[in-house]
C-alpha positions in Angstrom: 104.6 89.4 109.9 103.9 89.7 113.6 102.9 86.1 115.4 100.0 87.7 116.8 98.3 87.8 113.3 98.5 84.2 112.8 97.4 81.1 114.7 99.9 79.4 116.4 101.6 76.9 114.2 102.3 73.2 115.6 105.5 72.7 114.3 107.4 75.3 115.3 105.2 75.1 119.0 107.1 71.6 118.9 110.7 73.4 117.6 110.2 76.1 120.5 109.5 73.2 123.3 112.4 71.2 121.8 114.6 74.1 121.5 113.8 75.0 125.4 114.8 71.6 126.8 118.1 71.2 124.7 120.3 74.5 125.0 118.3 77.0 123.2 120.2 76.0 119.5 120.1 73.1 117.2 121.0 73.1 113.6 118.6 72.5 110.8 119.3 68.6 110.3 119.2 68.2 113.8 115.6 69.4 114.4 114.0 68.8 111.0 114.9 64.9 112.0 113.6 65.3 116.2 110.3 67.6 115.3 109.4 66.1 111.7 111.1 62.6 112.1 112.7 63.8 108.3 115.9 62.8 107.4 117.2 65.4 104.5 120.4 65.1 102.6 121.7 68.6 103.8 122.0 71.4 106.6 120.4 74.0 103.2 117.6 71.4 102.1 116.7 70.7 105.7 116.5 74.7 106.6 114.2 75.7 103.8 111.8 72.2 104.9 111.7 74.1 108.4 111.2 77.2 107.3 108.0 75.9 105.0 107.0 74.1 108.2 107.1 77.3 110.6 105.6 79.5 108.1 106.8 82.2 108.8 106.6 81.6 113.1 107.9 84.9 114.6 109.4 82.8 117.7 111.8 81.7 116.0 114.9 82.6 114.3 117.7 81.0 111.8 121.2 82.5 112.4 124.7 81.6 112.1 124.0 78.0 110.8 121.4 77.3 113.9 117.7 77.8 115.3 117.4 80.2 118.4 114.1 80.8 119.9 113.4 84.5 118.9 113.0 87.5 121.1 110.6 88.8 119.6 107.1 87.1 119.1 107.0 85.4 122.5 104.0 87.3 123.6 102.1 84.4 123.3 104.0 81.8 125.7 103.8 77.8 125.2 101.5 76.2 127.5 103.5 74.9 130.4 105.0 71.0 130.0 104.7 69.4 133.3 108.0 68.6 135.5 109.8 65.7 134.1 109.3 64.5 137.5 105.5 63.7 137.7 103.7 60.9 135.7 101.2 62.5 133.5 99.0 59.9 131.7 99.4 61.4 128.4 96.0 62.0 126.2 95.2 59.8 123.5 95.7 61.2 119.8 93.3 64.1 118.5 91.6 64.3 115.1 91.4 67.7 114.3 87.9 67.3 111.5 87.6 70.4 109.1 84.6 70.3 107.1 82.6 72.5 104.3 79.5 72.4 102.9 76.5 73.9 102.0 74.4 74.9 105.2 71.4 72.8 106.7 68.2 74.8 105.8 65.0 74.0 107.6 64.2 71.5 103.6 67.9 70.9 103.3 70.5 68.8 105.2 73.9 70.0 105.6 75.7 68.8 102.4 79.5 68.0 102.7 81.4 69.2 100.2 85.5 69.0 101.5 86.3 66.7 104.3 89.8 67.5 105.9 91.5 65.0 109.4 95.0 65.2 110.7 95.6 63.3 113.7 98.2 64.6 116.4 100.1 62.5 118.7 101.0 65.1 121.4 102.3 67.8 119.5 103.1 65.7 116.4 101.1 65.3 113.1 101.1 61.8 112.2 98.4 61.5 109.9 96.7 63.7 107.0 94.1 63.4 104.3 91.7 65.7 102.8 89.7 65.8 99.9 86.0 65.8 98.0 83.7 63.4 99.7 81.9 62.9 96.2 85.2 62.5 94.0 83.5 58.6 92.9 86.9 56.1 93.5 88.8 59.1 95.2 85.9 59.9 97.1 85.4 55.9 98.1 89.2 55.8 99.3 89.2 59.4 101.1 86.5 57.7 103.6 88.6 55.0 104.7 91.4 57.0 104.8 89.8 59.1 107.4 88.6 55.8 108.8 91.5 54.7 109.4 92.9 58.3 110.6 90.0 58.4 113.4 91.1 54.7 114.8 91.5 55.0 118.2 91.4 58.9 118.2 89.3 61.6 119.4 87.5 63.7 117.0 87.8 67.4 117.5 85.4 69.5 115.0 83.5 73.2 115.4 80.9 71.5 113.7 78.1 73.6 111.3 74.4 72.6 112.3 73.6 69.4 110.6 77.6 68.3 109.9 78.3 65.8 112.1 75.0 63.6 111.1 76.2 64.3 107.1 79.6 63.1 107.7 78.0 60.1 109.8 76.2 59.2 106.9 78.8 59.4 104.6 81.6 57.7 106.5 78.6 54.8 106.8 79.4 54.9 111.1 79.5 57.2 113.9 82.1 59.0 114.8 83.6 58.1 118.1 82.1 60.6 120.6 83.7 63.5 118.9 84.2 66.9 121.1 82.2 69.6 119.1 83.9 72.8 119.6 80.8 74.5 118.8 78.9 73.0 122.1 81.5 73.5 124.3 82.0 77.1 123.9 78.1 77.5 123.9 78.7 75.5 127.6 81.8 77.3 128.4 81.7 80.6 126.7 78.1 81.3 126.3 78.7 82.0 122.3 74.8 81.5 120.7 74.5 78.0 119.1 74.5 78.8 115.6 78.3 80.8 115.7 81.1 80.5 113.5 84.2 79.2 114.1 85.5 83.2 113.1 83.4 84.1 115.7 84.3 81.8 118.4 88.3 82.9 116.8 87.4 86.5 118.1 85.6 85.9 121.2 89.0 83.6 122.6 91.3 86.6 121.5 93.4 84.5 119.0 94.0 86.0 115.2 92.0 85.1 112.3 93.6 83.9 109.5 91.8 83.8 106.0 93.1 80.7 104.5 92.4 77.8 102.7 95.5 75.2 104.3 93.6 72.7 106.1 96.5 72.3 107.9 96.6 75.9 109.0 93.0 75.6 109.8 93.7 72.3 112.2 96.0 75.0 113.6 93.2 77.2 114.8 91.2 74.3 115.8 93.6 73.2 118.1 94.6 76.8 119.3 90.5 77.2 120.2 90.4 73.7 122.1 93.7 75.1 124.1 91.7 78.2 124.7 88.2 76.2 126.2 90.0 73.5 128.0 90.3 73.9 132.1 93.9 73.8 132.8 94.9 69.9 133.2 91.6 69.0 132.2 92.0 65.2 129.9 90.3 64.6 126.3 88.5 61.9 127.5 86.8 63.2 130.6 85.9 66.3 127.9 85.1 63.3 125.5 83.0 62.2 128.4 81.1 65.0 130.1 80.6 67.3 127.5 77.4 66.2 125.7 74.0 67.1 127.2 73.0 64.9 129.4 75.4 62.8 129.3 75.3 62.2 133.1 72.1 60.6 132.9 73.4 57.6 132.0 73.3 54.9 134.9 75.8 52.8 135.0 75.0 50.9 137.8 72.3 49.1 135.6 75.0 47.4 133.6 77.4 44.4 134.1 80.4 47.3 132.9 80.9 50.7 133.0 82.8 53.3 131.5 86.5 52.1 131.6 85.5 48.6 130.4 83.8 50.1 127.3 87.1 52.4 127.2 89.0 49.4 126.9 87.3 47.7 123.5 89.5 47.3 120.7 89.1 49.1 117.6 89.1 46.2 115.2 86.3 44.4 113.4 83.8 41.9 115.2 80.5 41.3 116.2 79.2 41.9 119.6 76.4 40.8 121.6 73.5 42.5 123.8 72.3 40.6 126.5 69.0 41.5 129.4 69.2 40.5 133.0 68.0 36.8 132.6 71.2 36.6 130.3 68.5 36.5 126.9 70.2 37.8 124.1 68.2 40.9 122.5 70.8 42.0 120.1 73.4 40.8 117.5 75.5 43.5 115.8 79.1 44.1 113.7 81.4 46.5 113.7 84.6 47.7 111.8 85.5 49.2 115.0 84.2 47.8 118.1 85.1 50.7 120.3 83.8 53.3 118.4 80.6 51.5 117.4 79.5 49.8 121.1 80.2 53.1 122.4 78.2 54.9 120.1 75.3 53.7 122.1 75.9 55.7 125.0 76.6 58.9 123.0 73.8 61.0 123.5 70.9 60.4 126.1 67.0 62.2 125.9 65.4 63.3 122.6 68.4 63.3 120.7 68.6 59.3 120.9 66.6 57.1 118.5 63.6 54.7 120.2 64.9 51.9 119.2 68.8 52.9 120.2 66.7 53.7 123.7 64.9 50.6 123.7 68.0 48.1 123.4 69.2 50.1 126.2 66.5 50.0 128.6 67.0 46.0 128.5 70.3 45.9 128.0 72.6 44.7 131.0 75.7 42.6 129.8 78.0 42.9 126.5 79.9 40.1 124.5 82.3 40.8 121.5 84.4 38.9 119.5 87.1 40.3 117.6 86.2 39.1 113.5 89.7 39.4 110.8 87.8 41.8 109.1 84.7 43.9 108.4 83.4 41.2 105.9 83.9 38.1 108.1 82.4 40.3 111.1 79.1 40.7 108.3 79.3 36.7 108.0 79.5 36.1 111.6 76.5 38.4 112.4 74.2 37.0 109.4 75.1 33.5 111.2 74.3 34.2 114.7 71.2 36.5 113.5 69.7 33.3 111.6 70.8 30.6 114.4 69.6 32.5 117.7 67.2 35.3 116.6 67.6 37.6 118.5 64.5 39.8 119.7 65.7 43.3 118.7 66.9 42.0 115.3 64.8 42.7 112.3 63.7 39.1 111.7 62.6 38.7 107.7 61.7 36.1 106.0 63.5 35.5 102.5 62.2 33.7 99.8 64.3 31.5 97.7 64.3 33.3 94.3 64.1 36.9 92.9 65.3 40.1 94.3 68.8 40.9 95.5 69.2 37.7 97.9 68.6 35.4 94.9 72.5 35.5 94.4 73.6 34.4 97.3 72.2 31.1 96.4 75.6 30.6 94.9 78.6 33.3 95.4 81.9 33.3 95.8 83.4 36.4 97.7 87.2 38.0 97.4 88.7 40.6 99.7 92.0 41.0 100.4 94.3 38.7 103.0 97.3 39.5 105.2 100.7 37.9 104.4 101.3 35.2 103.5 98.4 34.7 101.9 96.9 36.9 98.9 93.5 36.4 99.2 90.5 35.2 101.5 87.3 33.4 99.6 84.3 33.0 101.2 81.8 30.1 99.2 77.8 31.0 100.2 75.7 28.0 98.6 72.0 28.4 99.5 72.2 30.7 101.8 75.1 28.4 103.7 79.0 29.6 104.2 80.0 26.1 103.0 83.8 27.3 102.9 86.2 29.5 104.1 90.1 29.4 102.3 92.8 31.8 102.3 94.7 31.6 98.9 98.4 31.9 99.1 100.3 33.4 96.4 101.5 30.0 94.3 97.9 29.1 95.1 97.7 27.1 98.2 93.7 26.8 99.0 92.6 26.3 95.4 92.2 22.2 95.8 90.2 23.1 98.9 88.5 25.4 97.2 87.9 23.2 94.2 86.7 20.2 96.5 83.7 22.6 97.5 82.8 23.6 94.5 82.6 20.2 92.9 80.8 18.8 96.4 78.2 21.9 96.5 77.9 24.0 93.2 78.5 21.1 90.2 77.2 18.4 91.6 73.3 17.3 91.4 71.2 20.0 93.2 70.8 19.1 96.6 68.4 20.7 98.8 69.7 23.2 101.3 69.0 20.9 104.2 71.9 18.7 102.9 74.3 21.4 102.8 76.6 21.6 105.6 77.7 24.6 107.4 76.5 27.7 109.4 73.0 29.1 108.4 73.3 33.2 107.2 70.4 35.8 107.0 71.4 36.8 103.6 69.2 39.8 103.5 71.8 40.8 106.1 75.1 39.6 103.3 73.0 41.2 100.5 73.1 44.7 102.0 76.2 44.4 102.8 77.2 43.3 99.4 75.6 46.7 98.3 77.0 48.9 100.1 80.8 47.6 100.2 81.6 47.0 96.5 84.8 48.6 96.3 86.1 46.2 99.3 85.7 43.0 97.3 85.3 41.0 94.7 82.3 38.5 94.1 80.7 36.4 91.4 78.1 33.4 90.8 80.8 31.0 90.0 78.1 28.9 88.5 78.4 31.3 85.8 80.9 29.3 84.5 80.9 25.7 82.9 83.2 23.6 85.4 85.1 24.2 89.1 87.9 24.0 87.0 86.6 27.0 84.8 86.6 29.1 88.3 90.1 27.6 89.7 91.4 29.4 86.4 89.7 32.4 87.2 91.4 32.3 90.7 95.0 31.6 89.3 94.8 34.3 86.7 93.7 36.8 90.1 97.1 35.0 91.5 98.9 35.9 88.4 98.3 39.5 88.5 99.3 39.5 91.9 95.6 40.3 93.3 92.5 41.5 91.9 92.8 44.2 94.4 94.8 47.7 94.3 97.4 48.1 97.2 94.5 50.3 99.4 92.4 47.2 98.7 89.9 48.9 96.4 88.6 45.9 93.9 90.1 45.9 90.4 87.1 43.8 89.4 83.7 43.5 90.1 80.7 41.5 88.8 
C-alpha cells in the first residue's frame, strides 16, 4: 500500500530520523532497542515487533538482515531536525486525546462514550491508555490513568462541541489548557466550527484512514497539528495564544505572570488567593497545582463563570503549598477554610447531628503511603484532625494510633472545645468523602467495642499487605 493512503506513522517517522543520522542501516535488534527502548531475544522476533510497529510504512524497507530507508514512499519528507549545533528548547510532552460519544444536541450534552491519551516525548510514545469512561472499577481507574498521563503535558484534542466540558466533568478537573484542534484550524484555516476531524483530514491534504486503532488515530492527530503549526512555532506559546481572548488577560494587575504560573508543580496542595491589602479571598486544593491555578486564566469574556471572574477581579497575589497527597491537600483546605474564612469561600454552617457530616464526628481515614510505610490514617473526632500516623508494615504507628483513640474516641465524651488540634469544615471532608471512595478506606471506629478492637482491624489490613490494590483502588469500604 502506497504511504500516501495512510497517515504518517510515529514509529517508523522516529526509525527514518534515526536511520538518517546513523548510516542509512541498522539491524532489527539494533533499532527495535533505540526507537522502542525494547529489548527482544532475537534479530527474527525483533523484525516482526518492527514491522507491526511501522505498519506497513512505505519509507522503509527490510533487506539483507537490515533496515534501509526506502526509495519509494518519500514523497512525504520528515519535517526538518534542527542543526545539532543550535540549542532548541525542546517542547514539553503532548497528549494526543481521542474521544467518542454521542453528539451535544441543543436538550443533550455531549456524552463520552471511549476516552483514548497517549503521551509523546518528542517523537516517542511513553504512555497509553484507552477505554469506556463508564466501565464502573475499570472506568474509576481509566480516569486516573489518564490523570496521571496528562501530568505535566499538553493536551492536543479535535474536540466535538460539548467534549471537552464532558470529559472535564468526568475526569472531576480541567484539563490543563488543552490546544483544540478544532479552534485552531477555524483561526488558521477558516474550516466552519462545527467540522469533522475527516474534514479538517481533507482540507490539510493528508489521507484518511478509516480505523478504529486509537493509536493510529493519535497518528492523524499529530499529522494535523504538524499541518496547522507555523514553522518553529512552541506548544506552549500555541497553549498560550490560541484561545479567544486570551490576550485580554492583564498581567500587570498581578504579583506574577505567566512564567511563574508556568513554573507550579503538578503535585497535590492547597493554594491561596490573596487582594491587594494582602486579605485572603480564597482557599482552594488541587491534585495538580499547575493545571488547576492555571485553569483560572483559561478562558476570558462570556465563556468564564462570575464567580471564576469575580476571584479574579480582586485577585493580586498567589500562595501554594505542596500537600503528600490529594486527601491531605482536602484536610489542609477544610482547616484553613474553618480557621481564616475566607470571603470567596462558601461559608456554611454545620450542625452537629444528621446528614452526611454526622460521621465525621468520629472517622478514621486510610489511603495508601509511600515506602516505607504502608499506610497513612487520618483520626477526625468532632470535626477535629486529632492525629495523623503513617503505619509501617510490622505496624510502627499503631501505639500512636491507639493513644488517640483511647484519649478521644473511648474515653468519657468531652466536648469539642477540649479536643485538641486543627478545626475542619467537614462539609468540605464530607464531599470529598463522596466523591473519592475508591481512593480510601474509612470507618467510625467507634463502631467497634475497644481501641484495641480497631488496632486488630489495622493489623489484619497489615497482614494482607494493604487494604488497597497496587493502583491504590480500596479493597474495602464502609
Amino acid at each position: 500500500m502506497s504511504h500516501s493512503h495512510r497517515p504518517i506513522s510515529l514509529t517508523a517517522q522516529r526509525a527514518v530520523r534515526f536511520l538518517r543520522e546513523h548510516g542509512g542501516a541498522a539491524g532489527s535488534l539494533e533499532l527495535a532497542a533505540e526507537i522502542l527502548a525494547t529489548r527482544v531475544p532475537d534479530e527474527t522476533i525483533a523484525t516482526r515487533v518492527l514491522e507491526a510497529a511501522f505498519a506497513g510504512d512505505s519509507r522503509l524497507a527490510y533487506l539483507d538482515g537490515v533496515w534501509r530507508i526506502s526509495e519509494r514512499g518519500t514523497d512525504q519528507p520528515l519535517p526538518p531536525s534542527p542543526p545539532r549545533h543550535q540549542e532548541v528548547e525542546p517542547d514539553p510532552d503532548r497528549v494526543l486525546l481521542l474521544l467518542d460519544g454521542l453528539p451535544q444536541t441543543p436538550t443533550e450534552p455531549f456524552r463520552l462514550t471511549s476516552v483514548s491519551a497517549m503521551r509523546l516525548q518528542g517523537d516517542n510514545v511513553v504512555a497509553a491508555c484507552g477505554g469506556d469512561p463508564a466501565a464502573g472499577v475499570h472506568g474509576n481507574r481509566l480516569r486516573r490513568s489518564i490523570l496521571q498521563t496528562l501530568v505535566g503535558a499538553i493536551p492536543i484534542i479535535h474536540d466535538p462541541p460539548g467534549a471537552i466540558a464532558a470529559l472535564e466533568k468526568w475526569l472531576g478537573e480541567p484539563l490543563p489548557s488543552p490546544i483544540s484542534l478544532r479552534g485552531l484550524a477555524r483561526e488558521r484555516e477558516g474550516l466552519g466550527s462545527q467540522h469533522d476531524l475527516e474534514t479538517l483530514v481533507a482540507h490539510l491534504g493528508l489521507a484518511w484512514r478509516e480505523t478504529e486503532d486509537p493509536l493510529e488515530m493519535a497518528d492523524t492527530l499529530d499529522a494535523c497539528l504538524r499541518q496547522l503549526r507555523e514553522p518553529g512555532e512552541r506548544l506552549v506559546d500555541l497553549q498560550i495564544g490560541q484561545r479567544e481572548g486570551a490576550g485580554a488577560i492583564d498581567w500587570s494587575r498581578f504579583d506574577f505572570d505567566r512564567e511563574i504560573l508556568r513554573a507550579l508543580p503538578s503535585a497535590p496542595g492547597t493554594y491561596r488567593f490573596f487582594d491587594r491589602g494582602d486579605h485572603l479571598i480564597y482557599v482552594g486544593k488541587a491534585k495538580n497545582l499547575s493545571r488547576r491555578i492555571a485553569s483560572y486564566f483559561r478562558e476570558t469574556g462570556p465563556s468564564r463563570s462570575p464567580r471564576v471572574q469575580k476571584l479574579l477581579d480582586a485577585l493580586y497575589r498567589i500562595e501554594y503549598e505542596i500537600a503528600g497527597s490529594d486527601l491531605e491537600a482536602m484536610l489542609r483546605e477544610a482547616e484553613q477554610i474553618r480557621g481564616d474564612r475566607p470571603a470567596e469561600n462558601v461559608q456554611r454552617n454545620v450542625h452537629a447531628r444528621g446528614g452526611r457530616t454526622a460521621r465525621l464526628l468520629s472517622i478514621l481515614i486510610l489511603e495508601p503511603a509511600e515506602p516505607p510505610s504502608v499506610l497513612r490514617a487520618y483520626l477526625i473526632r468532632e470535626g477535629r484532625l486529632v492525629g495523623r500516623v503513617s503505619i509501617g508494615p510490622r505496624g510502627g504507628g499503631l501505639t500512636r494510633i491507639e493513644r488517640v483513640l483511647d484519649d478521644h474516641f473511648f474515653s468519657t465524651p468531652i466536648g469539642p472545645t477540649t479536643i485538641p488540634g486543627p478545626d475542619l469544615d467537614v462539609e468540605v471532608v464530607a464531599r470529598w468523602l463522596a466523591a473519592n471512595r475508591d481512593g480510601v478506606v474509612a470507618f467510625d471506629p467507634t463502631d467497634l467495642r475497644t481501641s484495641q478492637e480497631v488496632i486488630e482491624r489495622l493489623r489484619w489490613f497489615l497482614d494482607q499487605g494493604s487494604p488497597f490494590e497496587p493502583d491504590g483502588a480500596p479493597i474495602f469500604r464502609r
